[in-house]
C-alpha positions in Angstrom: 122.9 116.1 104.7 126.1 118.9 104.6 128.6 117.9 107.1 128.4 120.6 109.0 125.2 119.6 110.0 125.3 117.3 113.2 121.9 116.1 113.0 119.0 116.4 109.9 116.7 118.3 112.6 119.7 121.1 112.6 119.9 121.3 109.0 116.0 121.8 108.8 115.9 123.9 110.7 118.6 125.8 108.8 117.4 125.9 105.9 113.7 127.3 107.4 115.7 130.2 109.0 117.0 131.2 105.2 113.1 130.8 103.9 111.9 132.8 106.9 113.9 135.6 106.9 111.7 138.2 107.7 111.0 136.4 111.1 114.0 134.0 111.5 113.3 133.3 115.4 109.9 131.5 114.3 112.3 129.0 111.9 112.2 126.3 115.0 108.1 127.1 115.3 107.7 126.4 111.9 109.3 123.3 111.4 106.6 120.2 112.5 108.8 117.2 111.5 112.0 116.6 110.6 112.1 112.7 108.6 115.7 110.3 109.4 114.8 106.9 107.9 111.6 107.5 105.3 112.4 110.1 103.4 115.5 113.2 103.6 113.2 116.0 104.6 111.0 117.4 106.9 107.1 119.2 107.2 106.8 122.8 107.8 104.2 125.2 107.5 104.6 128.0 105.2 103.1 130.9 103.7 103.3 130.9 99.8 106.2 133.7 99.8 108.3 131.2 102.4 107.3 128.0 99.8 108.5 129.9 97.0 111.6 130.8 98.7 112.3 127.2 100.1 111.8 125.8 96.5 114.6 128.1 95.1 117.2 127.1 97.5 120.5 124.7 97.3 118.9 121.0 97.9 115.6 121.2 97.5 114.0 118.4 95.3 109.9 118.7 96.0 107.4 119.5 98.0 104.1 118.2 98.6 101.3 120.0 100.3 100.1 118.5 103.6 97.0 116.4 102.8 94.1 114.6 105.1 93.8 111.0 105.0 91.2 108.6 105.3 90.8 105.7 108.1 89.2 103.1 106.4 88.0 88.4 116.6 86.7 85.0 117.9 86.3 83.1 115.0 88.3 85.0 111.5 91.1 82.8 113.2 89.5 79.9 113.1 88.4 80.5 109.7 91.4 81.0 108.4 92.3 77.4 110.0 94.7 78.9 112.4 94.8 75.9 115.3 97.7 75.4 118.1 98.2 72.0 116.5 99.6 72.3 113.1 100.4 74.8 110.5 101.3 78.2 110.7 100.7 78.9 114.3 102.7 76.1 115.4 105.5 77.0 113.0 105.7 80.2 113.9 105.1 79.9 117.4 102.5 82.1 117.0 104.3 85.0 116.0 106.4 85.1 119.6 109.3 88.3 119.0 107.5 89.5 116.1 107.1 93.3 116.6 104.3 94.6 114.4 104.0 98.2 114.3 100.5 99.6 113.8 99.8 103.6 112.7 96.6 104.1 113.6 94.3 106.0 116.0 95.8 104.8 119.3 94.9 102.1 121.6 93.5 101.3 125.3 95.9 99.6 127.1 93.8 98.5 129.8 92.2 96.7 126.9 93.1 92.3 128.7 94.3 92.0 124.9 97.5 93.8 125.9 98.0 91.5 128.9 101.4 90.2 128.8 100.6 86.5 129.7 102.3 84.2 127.7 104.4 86.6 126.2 107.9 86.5 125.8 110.4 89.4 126.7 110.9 92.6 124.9 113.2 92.0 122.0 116.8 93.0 122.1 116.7 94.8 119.0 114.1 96.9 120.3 114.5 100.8 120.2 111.2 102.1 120.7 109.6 103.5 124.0 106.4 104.1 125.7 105.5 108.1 125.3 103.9 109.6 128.6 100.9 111.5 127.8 97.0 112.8 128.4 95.9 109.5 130.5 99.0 107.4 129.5 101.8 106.7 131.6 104.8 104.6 130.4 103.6 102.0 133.0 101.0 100.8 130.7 103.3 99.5 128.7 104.2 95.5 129.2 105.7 92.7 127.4 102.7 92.7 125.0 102.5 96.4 124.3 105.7 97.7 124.0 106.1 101.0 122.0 103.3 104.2 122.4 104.1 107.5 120.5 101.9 109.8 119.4 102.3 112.5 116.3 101.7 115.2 117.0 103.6 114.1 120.2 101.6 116.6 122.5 98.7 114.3 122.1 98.3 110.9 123.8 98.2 107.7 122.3 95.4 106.5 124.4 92.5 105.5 122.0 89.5 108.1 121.8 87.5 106.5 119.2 88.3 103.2 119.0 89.7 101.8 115.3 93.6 101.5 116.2 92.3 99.3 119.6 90.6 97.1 117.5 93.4 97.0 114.4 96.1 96.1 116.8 94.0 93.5 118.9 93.7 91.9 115.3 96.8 91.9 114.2 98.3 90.6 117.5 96.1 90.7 120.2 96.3 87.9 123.1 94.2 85.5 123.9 91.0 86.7 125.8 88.0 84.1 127.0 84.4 85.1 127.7 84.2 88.1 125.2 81.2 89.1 123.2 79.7 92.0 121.2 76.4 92.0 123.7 76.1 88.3 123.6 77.0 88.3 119.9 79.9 85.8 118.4 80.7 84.7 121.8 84.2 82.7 122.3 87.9 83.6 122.9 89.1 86.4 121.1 92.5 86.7 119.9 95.0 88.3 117.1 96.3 86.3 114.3 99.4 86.7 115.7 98.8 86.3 119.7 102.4 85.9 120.8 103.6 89.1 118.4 104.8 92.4 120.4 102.4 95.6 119.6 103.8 99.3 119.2 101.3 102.0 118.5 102.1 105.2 116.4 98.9 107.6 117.0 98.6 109.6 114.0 94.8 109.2 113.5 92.3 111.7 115.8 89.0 112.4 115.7 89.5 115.9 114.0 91.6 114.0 111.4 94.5 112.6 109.6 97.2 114.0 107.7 100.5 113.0 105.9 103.0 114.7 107.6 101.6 112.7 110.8 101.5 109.6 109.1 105.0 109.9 107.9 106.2 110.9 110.9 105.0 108.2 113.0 106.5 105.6 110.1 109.4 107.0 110.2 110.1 106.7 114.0 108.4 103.0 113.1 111.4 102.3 111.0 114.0 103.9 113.7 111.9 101.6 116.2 112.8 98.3 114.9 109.1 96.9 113.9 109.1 93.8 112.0 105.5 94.5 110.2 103.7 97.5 109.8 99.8 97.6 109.6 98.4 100.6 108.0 94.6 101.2 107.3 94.6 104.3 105.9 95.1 105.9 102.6 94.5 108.6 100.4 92.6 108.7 97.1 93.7 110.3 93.9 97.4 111.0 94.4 100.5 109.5 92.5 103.1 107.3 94.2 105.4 110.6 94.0 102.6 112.3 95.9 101.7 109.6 98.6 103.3 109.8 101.7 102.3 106.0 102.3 104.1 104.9 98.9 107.0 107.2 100.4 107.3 105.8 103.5 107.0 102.3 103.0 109.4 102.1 99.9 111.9 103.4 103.0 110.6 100.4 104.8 111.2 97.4 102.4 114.7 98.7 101.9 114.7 97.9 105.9 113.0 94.2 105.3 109.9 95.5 106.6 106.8 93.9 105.5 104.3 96.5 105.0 100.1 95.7 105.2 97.7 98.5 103.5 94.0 98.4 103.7 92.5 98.9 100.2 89.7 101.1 101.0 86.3 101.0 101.0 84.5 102.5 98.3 83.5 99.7 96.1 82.2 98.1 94.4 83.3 100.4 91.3 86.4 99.2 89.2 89.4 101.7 90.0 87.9 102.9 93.2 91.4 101.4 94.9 94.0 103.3 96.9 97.3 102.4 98.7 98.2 100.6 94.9 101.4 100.6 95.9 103.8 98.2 94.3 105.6 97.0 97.1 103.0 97.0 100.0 100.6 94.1 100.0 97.2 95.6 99.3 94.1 94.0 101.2 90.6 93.4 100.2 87.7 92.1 103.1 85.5 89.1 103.1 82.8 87.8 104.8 83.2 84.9 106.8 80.8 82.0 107.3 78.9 83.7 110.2 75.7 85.7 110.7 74.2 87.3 113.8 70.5 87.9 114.3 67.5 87.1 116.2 64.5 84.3 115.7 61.2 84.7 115.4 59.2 82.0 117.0 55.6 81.9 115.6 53.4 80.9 118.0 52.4 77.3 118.8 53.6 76.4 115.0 57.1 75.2 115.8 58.2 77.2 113.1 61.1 80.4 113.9 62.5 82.3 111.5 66.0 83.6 111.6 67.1 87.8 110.5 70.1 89.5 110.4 70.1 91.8 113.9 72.6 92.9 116.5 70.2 94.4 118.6 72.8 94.6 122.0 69.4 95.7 124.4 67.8 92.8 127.0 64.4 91.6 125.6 61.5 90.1 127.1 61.3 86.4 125.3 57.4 86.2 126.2 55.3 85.9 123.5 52.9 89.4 121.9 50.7 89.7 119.2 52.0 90.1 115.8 50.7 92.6 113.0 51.4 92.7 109.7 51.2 96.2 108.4 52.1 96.7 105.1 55.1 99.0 104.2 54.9 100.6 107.6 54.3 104.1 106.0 52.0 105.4 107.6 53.3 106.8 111.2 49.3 107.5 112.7 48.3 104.0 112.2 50.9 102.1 113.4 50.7 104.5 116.4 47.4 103.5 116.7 47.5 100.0 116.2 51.0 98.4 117.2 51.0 99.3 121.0 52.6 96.5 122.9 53.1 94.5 120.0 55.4 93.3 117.0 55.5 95.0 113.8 56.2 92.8 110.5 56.8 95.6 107.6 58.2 95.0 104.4 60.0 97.4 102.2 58.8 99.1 99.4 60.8 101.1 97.0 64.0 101.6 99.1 61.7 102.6 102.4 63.6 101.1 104.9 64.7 103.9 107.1 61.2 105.3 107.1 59.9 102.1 108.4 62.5 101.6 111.3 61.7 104.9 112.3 57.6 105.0 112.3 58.2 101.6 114.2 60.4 103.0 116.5 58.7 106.4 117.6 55.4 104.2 118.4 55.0 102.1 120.9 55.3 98.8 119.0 58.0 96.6 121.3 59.6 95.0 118.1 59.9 95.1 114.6 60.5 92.6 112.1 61.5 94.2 108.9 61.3 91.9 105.1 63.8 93.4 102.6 66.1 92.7 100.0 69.3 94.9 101.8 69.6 91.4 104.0 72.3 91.2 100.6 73.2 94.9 100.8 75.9 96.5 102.3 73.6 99.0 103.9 72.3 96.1 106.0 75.2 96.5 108.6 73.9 100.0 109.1 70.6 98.6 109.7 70.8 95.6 112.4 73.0 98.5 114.4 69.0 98.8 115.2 68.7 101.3 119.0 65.2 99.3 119.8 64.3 95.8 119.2 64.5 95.0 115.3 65.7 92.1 113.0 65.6 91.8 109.1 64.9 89.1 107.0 64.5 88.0 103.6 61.5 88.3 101.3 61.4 84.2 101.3 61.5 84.5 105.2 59.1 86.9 105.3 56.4 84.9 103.3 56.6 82.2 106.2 55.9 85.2 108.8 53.1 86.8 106.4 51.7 83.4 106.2 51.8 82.5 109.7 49.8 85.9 110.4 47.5 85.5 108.1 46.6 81.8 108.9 46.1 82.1 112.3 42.5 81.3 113.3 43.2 83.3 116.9 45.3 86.5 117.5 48.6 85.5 116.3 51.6 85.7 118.3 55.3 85.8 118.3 58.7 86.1 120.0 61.5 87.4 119.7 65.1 85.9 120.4 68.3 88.2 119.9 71.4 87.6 120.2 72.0 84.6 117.9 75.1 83.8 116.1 75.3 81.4 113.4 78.4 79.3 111.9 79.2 77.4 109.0 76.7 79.6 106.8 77.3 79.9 102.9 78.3 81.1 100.5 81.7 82.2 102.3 84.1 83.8 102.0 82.7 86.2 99.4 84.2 89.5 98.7 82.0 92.7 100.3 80.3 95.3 98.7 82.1 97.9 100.1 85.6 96.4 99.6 87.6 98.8 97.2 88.2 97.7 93.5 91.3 97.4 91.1 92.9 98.1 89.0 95.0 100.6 91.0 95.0 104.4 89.7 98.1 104.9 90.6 100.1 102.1 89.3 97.6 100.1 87.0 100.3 97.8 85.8 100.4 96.0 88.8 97.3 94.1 89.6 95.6 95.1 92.6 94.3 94.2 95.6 96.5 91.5 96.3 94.7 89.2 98.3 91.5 89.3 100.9 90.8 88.7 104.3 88.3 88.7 107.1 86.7 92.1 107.0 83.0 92.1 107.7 82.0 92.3 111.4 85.4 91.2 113.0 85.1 91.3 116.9 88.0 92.5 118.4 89.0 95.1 121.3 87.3 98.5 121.8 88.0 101.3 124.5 85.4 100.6 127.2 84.4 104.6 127.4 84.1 104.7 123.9 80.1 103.9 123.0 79.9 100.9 121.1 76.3 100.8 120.1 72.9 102.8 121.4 70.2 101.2 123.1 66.8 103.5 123.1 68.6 106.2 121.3 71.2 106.1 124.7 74.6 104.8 124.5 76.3 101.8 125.6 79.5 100.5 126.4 81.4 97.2 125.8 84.8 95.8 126.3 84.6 94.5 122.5 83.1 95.8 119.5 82.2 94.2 115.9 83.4 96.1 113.0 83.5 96.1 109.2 86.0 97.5 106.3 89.4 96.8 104.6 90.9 98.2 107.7 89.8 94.8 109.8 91.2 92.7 106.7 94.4 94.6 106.8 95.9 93.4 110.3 94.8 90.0 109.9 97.1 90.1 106.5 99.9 91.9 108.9 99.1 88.8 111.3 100.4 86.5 108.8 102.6 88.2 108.0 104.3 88.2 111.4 104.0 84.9 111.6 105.6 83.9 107.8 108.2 86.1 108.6 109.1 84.8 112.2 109.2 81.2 110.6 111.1 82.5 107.3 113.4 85.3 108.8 115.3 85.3 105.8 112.7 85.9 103.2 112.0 89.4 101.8 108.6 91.5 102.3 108.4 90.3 98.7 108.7 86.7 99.1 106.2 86.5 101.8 103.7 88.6 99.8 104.6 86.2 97.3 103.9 82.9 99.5 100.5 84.9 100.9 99.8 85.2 96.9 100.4 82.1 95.5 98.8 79.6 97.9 95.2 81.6 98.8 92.2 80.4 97.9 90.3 81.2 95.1 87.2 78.7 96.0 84.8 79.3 98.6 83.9 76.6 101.4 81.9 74.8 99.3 84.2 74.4 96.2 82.7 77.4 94.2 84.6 80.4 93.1 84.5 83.3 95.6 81.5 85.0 94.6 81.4 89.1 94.8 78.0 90.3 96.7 78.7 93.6 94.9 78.0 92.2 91.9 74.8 89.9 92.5 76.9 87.2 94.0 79.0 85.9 90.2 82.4 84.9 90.4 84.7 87.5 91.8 87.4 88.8 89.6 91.1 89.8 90.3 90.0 93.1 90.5 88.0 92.0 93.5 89.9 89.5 95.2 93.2 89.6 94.0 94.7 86.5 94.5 92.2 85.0 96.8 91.5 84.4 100.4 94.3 84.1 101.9 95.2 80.9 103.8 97.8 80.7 106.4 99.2 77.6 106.8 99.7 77.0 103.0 101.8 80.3 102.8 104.0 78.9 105.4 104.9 76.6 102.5 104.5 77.9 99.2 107.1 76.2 97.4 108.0 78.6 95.1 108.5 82.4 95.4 108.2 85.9 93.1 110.4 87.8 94.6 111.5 91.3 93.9 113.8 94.1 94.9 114.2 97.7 95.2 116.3 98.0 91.8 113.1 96.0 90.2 110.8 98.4 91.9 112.8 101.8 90.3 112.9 99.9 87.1 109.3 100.4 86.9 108.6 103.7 88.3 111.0 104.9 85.5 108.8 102.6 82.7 106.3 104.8 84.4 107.7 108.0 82.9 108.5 109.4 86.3 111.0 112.3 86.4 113.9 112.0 87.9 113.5 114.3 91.0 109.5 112.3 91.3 111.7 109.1 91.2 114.3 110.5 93.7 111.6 111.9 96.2 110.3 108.3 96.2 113.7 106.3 97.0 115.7 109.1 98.8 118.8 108.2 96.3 119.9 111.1 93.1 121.4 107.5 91.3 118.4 106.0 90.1 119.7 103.9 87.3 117.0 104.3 84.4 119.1 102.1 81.8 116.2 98.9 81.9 113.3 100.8 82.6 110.2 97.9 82.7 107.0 97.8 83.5 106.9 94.0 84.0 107.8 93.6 87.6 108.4 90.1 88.7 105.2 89.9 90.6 103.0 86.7 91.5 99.9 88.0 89.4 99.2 89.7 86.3 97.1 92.3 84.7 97.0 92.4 80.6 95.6 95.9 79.8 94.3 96.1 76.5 94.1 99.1 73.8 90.4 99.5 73.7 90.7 100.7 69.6 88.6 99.1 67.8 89.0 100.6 64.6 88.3 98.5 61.6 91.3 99.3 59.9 93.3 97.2 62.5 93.0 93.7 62.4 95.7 92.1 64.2 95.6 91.0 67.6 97.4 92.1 70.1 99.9 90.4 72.3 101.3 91.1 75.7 104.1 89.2 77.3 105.2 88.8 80.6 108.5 87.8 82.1 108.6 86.5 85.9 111.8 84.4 87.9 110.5 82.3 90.5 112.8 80.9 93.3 112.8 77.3 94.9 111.7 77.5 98.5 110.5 73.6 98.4 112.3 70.5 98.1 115.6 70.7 96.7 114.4 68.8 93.7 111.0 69.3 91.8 109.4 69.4 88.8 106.5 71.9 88.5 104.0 71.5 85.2 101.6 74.8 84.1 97.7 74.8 83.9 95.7 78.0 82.9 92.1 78.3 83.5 90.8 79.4 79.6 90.1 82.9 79.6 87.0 83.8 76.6 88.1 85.4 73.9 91.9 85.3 74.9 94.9 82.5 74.0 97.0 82.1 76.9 100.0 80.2 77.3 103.0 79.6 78.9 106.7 79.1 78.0 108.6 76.5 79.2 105.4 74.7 80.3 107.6 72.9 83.0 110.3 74.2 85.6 112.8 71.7 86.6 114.5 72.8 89.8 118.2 70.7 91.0 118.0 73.0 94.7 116.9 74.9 96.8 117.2 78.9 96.3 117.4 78.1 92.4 115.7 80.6 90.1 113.8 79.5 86.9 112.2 82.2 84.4 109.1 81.4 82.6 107.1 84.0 79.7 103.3 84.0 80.2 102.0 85.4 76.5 97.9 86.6 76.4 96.6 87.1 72.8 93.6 89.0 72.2 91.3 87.1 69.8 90.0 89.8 67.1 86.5 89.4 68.1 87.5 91.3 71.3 88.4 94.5 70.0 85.0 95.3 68.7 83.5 95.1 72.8 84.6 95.9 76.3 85.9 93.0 77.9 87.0 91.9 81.3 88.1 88.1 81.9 89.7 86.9 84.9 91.4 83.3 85.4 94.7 81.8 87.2 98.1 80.4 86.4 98.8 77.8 87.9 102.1 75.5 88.4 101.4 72.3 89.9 104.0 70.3 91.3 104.4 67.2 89.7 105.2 63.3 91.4 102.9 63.3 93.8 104.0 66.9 95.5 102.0 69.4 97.5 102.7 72.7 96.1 100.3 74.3 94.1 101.6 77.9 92.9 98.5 79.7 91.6 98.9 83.3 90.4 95.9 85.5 89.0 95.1 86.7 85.6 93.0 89.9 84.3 92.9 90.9 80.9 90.7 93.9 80.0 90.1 96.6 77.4 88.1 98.6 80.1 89.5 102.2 79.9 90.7 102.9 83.6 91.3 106.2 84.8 94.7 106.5 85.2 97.7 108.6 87.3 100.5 107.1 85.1 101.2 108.6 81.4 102.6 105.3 80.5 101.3 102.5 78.1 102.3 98.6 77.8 102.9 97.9 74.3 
């Protein structure tokens, strides 16, 4: 900024009035924001003359045009093993004068979430306020809730819709007894990080998102003083020069922020991933080990038979007759033959929705509906049911079919709703819907990072905001269950409250880092995570990431990747980024470019193959890999290598042991991948883990993942690993 400048808003607006010279008086008008801590310069709206005249003045590096963006619990605490005894909560204390920072769509702060008992008092550090606004009052704000802006600030931040209520009760919510979704996954509900301050940047409405918004409200984030910030947004398609969130955050880590990013929901196709970001952690979302449905009980047989529903109406447990009626397409005879009964239909050729709604326009009081989506991600869509409905399995459904069919007398049924069931398997497994590496943007970092709870997390929700329909007619709760990476992303900030509360001297690298290393790549029962987008096989890196993350390991990971800002512009210039792209990312014109590198000491890798397969080249290729790793652990320890085999690929590792004398003691390794010959003639994609075990008898188990693929990716970068 010139010196004669007092403040960056006054030299905005300055330069405006030079680009707006036919009408300098609407310079102010034109200027929206004007950025202090995430990036020097500001939003504006322009017409193309004014844009053209801006970009040919003294200063001006780029400009990007304003863009939309897209918005992607009682028990995920418990199954993450988060107990008040031991581990990460008790070491951290859960989270108490954290202050995690959330830019979303608001809140409702009436919400008992917020409540402030328990809490501790406003930290010191704290420079954030509570905005007035449309139905907000600073009042609102309490030990709990401490920071409410809104961008643009003549809106509110009160929650309209719902999604930032339920972010920010995840991430930090307190602890609240006797909720429920209807009945549904009944218990206490509270964040992963209960004792953890929440401040609320609205810069998500109902007409939309876009980036100069979001930037905005990170920006006064940063001025704040927020420890973690939990974003579940992001925009597909754009480079890290281009993406407001990649801008913003890079800003942030040079402040020690650790930053959380939802990885979006458009799986389960490879390279479908956004917020790729190299120094945000990127989250996928699991399912947990729980279902909710209904039973139907079959009569006098003793026999019920459980489906997938969240039907949130009351229902008459008395027993009716039950039909069987084919694939329910045929809207005149079931209205002439279901009255007062329930329907049994079973799908045929992707039907479904036809079915639910012949059943539902007659005057049938039930359905029970036998379909393969029971494994589909649609099925979500589906048990949000408006009458009485449940869905099963075509195994299930040959008990009911046979039970009908049987029956010497009319037979009859009931139906039970509201029925949640734990400890169900397989679990975790990564979604459908979850968003798939490798990352477009910066494919030479493997991404996601690491999953969490995502699927049907019960959290807070606006209590004039409907939460489901009953009849076609809306109705209200104080909690709501919802699904996507953006309920995976503030569990993830959670943790990372609470890592960083008991490590307050680690990096936003270092506790991505301990997240990484010590997740869980089996499931419950000792399997590898399966993938339900793929027909339930073993979930790749490209899925998971590192695994499901597991708290109270991370509190202890015993060894560390970290990484810094100098690493990070080491690779955006291996990434053939121009200087001014660089410059726009890290705010600084002395980007030293003299070791440009695309191997950034991350705690995972991602081996992308040439996909030539000409005959006239026979040699393999080779791709090496260079990480530091830094003692957290005992003072002195020996840790000894494994790798899982990967087909068609030699792996190995050099030195094959790491002998650390201290504490804070850094120790490099080379991890080498050779493509086998035979690859080069097929698309491959193999997936398997390093991992450094510590030797005599110690804990610590440092597991990173490995993908190696030939798979041409769509890509944002012009660069290539030799």
């Amino acid at each position: 900024m010139p010196k004669a400048y007092s403040a960056s808003h006054h030299w905005h607006s300055a330069t405006l009035s030079q680009t707006t010279s036919a009408n300098n008086n609407l310079a102010s008008s034109n200027l929206i924001y004007s950025y202090s801590h995430v990036i020097d310069g500001f939003s504006a709206t322009l017409t193309p003359t004014e844009l053209d005249a801006l970009q040919n003045s003294p200063g001006y590096i780029y400009s990007i045009k304003d863009l939309p963006v897209k918005h992607d619990t009682t028990h995920s605490t418990q199954f993450l093993g988060l107990t008040a005894s031991s581990g990460a909560w008790e070491a951290s204390n859960y989270g108490e004068g954290m202050i995690i920072g959330l830019v979303d769509s608001g809140l409702w702060p009436e919400s008992q979430s917020y409540y402030d008992h328990g809490m501790g008092p406003v930290p010191a550090k704290w420079r954030g306020e509570c905005e007035k606004g449309t139905q907000f009052n600073a009042s609102l704000c309490n030990n709990k809730l401490i920071g409410a802006r809104a961008f643009p600030r003549m809106n509110s931040t009160r929650d309209t819709e719902g999604h930032g209520t339920h972010t920010s009760s995840t991430a930090a919510g307190n602890f609240v007894d006797d909720a429920s979704f209807f009945g549904y996954a009944p218990g206490t509900v509270k964040g992963v990080a209960p004792k953890a301050h929440v401040a609320m940047y609205k810069a998500l409405f109902d007409e939309g998102a876009f980036t100069s918004d979001i930037i905005a409200a990170i920006d006064r984030a940063l001025g704040d003083g927020v420890d973690v910030l939990s974003m579940s947004l992001g925009l597909d398609g754009v480079a890290l020069y281009e993406d407001p969130i990649a801008l913003a955050t890079f800003a942030a880590v040079e402040k020690n922020v650790f930053v959380a990013t939802s990885a979006g929901n458009e799986g389960p196709f490879l390279g479908s991933l956004h917020n790729g970001i190299p120094w945000v952690l990127t989250v996928a979302a699991g399912a947990m080990d729980r279902q909710f449905g209904a039973e139907v009980k079959l009569g006098g047989s003793g026999m019920s038979v459980f489906g997938s529903s969240l039907y949130p109406g009351s229902y008459s447990p008395a027993e009716a007759p039950i039909v069987f009626m084919g694939d329910c397409l045929n809207a005149t005879q079931i209205g002439k033959f279901a009255a007062g009964k329930i329907v049994v239909c079973q799908e045929k050729n992707d039907t479904l929705r036809d079915q639910m709604a012949n059943v539902q326009n007659s005057t049938a009081i039930g359905g029970v509906f036998i379909t393969n989506t029971t494994s589909s991600p649609d099925i979500e869509f589906y048990i949000q049911s408006s009458f009485p409905a449940m869905f099963m399995t075509l195994k299930d459904g040959e008990t009911v079919k046979k039970y009908i069919k049987s029956s010497n007398t009319e037979p009859k049924a009931s139906l039970q709703f509201r029925v949640t069931n734990l400890n169900t398997s397989p679990a975790p497994t990564v979604t459908s819907y979850s968003s798939r590496g490798p990352s477009p943007s910066c494919p030479f970092v493997l991404k996601p990072d690491i999953m969490g709870p995502g699927s049907l997390i019960l959290a807070a929700w606006p209590s004039n905001v409907e939460a489901a329909e009953v009849n076609s007619k809306p109705v209200y709760s104080n909690f709501n269950l919802l699904s996507g990476t953006s309920m995976s992303c503030p569990h993830l900030a959670g943790v990372g409250a609470l890592i960083k509360k008991a490590h307050p001297d680690w990096s936003p690298a270092a506790i991505r880092s301990a997240m990484m290393t010590s997740a869980d790549s089996l499931d419950l029962s000792g399997q590898p995570i399966k993938d339900s987008g793929y027909g339930n096989r073993p979930a790749t890196g490209l899925a998971i990431g590192a695994g499901q993350v597991n708290p109270n390991k991370a509190m202890d990971p015993g060894l560390v990747y970290d990484a810094t800002t100098v690493d990070y512009v080491n690779l955006l210039c291996a990434m053939n980024f121009t200087a001014k792209q660089i410059q726009v990312i890290t705010r600084s014109s002395t980007n030293n470019c003299s070791s440009p590198s695309l191997d950034l000491n991350y705690p995972s890798f991602i081996a992308l193959f040439s996909a030539n397969s000409s005959s006239s080249s026979h040699a393999n290729q080779v791709l090496e890999f260079s990480r530091t790793v830094t003692n957290v652990g005992e003072d002195v320890s020996i840790y000894t290598a494994t790798i899982t085999p990967l087909e068609g690929l030699v792996v190995s590792v050099v030195p094959e042991k790491l002998e650390f004398k201290s504490k804070g003691e850094k120790l490099g390794f080379k991890l080498v991948i050779e493509s086998d010959s035979a690859v080069k003639s097929r698309q491959f994609l193999a997936s398997g883990y390093l991992r450094w075990k510590e030797d005599g008898g110690g804990s610590h188990v440092v597991q990173s993942p490995i993908v190696a693929t030939n798979i041409a990716f769509d890509s944002l970068s012009s660069s290539s690993r030799n």
